[in-house]
N, C-alpha and C positions, 0 to 999 in steps of 0.2 A: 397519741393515736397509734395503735398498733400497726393500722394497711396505709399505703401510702395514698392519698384524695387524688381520685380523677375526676375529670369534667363531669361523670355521668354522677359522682357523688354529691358534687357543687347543686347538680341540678334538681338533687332527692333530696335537698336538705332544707327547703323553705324558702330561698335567698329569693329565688322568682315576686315572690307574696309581697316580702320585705319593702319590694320596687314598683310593685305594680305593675305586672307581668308575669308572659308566664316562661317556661322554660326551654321553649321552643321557637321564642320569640328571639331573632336574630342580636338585638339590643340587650340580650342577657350575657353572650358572648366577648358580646363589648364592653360591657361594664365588668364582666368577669376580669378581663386582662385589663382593662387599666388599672384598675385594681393591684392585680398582682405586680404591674409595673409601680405602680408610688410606694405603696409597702416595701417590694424589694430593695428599694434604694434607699431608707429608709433607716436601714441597722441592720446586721449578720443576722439575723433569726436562725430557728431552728428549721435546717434542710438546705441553708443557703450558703454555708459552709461544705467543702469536702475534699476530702482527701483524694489525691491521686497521682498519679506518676503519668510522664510529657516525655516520650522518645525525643532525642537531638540528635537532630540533620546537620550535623558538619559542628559549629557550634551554636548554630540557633533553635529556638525552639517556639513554635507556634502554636496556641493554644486553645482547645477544644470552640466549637460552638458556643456554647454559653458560658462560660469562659468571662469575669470581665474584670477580674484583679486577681493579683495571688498576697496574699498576706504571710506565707513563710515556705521556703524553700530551703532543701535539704540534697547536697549534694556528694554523693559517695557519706563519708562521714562529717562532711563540712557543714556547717550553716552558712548561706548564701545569702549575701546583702544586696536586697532589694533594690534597686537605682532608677527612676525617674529618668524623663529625655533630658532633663534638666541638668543633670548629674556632670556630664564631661564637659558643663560651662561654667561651673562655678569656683577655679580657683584651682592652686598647688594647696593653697589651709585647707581646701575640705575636698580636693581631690588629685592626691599625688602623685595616680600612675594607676594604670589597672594592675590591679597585683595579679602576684604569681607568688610563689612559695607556698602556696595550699590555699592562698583566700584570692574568693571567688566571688564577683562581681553578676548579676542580669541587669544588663541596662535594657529598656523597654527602647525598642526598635519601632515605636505607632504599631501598625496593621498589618495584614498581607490578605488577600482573599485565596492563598493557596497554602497546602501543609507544608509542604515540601519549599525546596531552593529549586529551581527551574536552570538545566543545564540545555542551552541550544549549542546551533540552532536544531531546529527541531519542527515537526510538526506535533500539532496537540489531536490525542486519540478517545473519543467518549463513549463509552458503554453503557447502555440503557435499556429496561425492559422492554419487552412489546408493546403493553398497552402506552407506551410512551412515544413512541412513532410519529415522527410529524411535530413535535416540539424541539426548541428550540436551546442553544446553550447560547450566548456572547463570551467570545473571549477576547480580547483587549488586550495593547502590548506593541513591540517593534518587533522588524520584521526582519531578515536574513540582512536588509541594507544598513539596518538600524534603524528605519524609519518608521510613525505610527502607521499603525493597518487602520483604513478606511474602506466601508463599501457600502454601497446601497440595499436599503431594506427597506421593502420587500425590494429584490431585482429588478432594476430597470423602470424605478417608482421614481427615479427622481431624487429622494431621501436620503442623505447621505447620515452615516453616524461612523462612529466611531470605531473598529473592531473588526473581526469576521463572524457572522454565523454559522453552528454548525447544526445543521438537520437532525434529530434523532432517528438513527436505524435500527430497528430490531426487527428483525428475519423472523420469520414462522422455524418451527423445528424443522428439519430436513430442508432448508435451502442451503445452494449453495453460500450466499451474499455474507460476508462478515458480521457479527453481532457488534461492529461498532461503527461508527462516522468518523470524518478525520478530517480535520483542516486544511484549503489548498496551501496555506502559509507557513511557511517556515519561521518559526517564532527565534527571536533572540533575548528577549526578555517581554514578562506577562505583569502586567501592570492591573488587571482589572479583570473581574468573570460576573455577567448576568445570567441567571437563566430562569426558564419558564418553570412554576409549583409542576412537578411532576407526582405520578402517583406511584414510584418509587426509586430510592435514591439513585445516582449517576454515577460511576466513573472512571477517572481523567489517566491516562497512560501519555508519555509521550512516544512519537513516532516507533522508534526502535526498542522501546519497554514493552508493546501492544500485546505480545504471546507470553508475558511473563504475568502474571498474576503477585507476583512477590513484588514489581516493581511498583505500584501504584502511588503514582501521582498525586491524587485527591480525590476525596467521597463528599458528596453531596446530600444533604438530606430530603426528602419530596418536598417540604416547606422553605427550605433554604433559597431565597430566588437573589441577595447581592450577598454574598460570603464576604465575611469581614472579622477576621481574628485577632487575637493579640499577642502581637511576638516580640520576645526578647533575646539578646544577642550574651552568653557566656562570654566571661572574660577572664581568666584562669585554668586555675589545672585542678580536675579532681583528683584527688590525692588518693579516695579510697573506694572500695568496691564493696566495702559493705553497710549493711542499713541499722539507723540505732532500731534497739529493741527487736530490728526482725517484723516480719508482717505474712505470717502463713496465709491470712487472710486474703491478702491481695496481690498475687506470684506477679514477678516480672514479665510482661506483655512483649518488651522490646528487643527485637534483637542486636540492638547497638545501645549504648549507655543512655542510661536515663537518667531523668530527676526527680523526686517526690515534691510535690508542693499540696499546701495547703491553698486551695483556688478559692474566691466569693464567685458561688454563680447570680448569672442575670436571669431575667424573664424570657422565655420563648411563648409564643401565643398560643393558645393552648383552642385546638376546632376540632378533634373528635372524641366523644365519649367517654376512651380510653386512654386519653393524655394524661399524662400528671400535673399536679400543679406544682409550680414554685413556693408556694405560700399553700401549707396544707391547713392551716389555721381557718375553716371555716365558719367560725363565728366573728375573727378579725375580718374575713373580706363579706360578709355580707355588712359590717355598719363600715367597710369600706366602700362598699356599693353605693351603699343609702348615702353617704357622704358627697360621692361622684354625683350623685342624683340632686340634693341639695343644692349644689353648687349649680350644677345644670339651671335649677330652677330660680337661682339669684338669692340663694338666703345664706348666707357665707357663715351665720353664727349657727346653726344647725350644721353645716357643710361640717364646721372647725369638730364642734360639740364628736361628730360620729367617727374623725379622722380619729381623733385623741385615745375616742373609745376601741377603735380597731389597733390601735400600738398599744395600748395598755394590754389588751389581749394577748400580742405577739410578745410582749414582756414578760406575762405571765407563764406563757408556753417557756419560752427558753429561762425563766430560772427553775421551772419544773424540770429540765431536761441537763441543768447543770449541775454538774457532781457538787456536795460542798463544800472541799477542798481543791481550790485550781491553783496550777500552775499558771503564771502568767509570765509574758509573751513581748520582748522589747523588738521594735522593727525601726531601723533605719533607712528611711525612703531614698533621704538626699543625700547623706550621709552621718557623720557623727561632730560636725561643728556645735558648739557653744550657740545655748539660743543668742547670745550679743553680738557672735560674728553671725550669723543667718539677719539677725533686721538692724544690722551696722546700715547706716543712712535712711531708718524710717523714723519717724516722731511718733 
């Protein structure tokens, strides 16, 4: 495909018919994205791979939205070995130290629901459109004593949860009132952030950042309502500052060092018109639909019959899309042990 498939193409392409439905029918939506969810997880297809470069916050680094593996990292001129949580328990034979002398370890740190390392204490600062006024953010975390913040929501309901809420303010032009809301709580560490689908993105400064615009904390998407990314923790030294081959294509973003990786993206739900999809393969997701639909209906060998037929498509696509001579690509997750020492003690 030369343009990249939005919703509004999905919905001109037949798939409606395929289901029995039409395309304004709510249940097209839903079948669209589960859709895109089983496929993507499914195999690297074409789109679901890509390249990009991750600024690092002291040595960690947190990583984009959709975001939900990286399959090869490249750092200054080093290649970076990939590490699992698993990594720093398994051993002096397959893990003898985080190195330093140029090799360079990401050990996967789980999650974070924020970009940044969170220095308190502090209060948390939120900036939000107008039309957003009256919605809400959660932020979650200990508090100046170290202890969790708790309060009642709605006020004085009785309902206790977990967190502070913080109001969304956005002033009309010419008031005096600040364009942003601010936590009564002195934060010392943030564990957690909910907030309401706004209709456009939020964000986050803390207290003494709030008049800097170069310091921001974290951005929010209008869809993003539990933020949950995937970070990893640097464990060496890069050695160099330059990039193989160079990439005029895609200037450096960051004003402190970065890393290039190779990320797998996930699904994001795709609800207006002009979203894109994850899977632009539209003839894959409509007999992935009809598959979803099958199954729905209790007839598993139809269901199978349409899943098979939507992968052989997304097979077809990406060896159309791959060069005929490739390079290929060795990654060591856990590290570089003998398959005999990794299932020493299974049968």
């Amino acid at each position: 495909m030369s343009a990249r498939t939005t919703l509004k193409d999905a919905k001109a392409f037949g798939i409606a018919n395929a289901i029995g439905i039409i395309p304004e029918d709510p249940r097209f939506i839903r079948y669209l994205n589960e859709a895109i969810v089983r496929l993507a997880y499914k195999g690297p297809w074409v789109g679901t791979i890509q390249r990009m470069r991750i600024c690092i916050d002291g040595m960690c680094i947190v990583c984009p939205r959709d975001v939900i593996n990286l399959d090869g990292v490249i750092a200054g001129c080093e290649r970076v070995n990939i590490r699992n949580m698993w990594y720093e328990y398994l051993g002096p034979e397959v893990n003898p130290s985080c190195a330093c002398d140029c090799g360079i370890d990401l050990i996967n740190r789980a999650f974070s629901p924020f970009h940044k390392q969170f220095q308190g204490p502090d209060n948390i600062c939120v900036y939000s459109d107008q039309c957003d006024a009256g919605k809400t953010v959660l932020i979650q975390g200990l508090d100046q004593n170290g202890k969790p913040v708790r309060n009642q929501y709605p006020p004085g309901s009785g309902k206790w949860e977990n967190g502070e809420r913080i109001t969304l303010n956005a002033p009309s032009s010419g008031s005096t009132t600040p364009p942003y809301a601010c936590s009564l709580t002195q934060w010392t560490k943030l564990t957690g952030l909910q907030k309401d689908e706004t209709t456009n993105s939020i964000q986050l400064f803390r207290g003494t950042d709030v008049n800097d615009p170069n310091l921001l904390f974290a951005e929010y998407g209008p869809s993003e309502t539990s933020p949950h990314y995937l970070r990893y923790e640097l464990c060496g030294a890069i050695c160099g500052s330059c990039e193989p081959c160079g990439n005029a294509c895609d200037p450096n973003p960051c004003p402190v060092t970065s890393i290039t990786v190779l990320a797998r993206l996930g699904p994001t739900p795709v609800k207006a018109d002009s979203d894109y999809l994850l899977i632009q393969n539209l003839p894959a997701l409509k007999d992935m639909m009809q598959s979803i639909l099958y199954a729905e209906q209790n007839d598993p060998q139809r269901a199978a019959m349409y899943e098979m037929r939507a992968i052989d498509q997304l097979k077809a696509e990406k060896r159309a899309h791959s060069p005929q001579h490739q390079a290929s690509a060795e990654i060591h997750v856990t590290g570089t042990a003998p398959f005999s020492a990794v299932m020493a003690g299974f049968i």
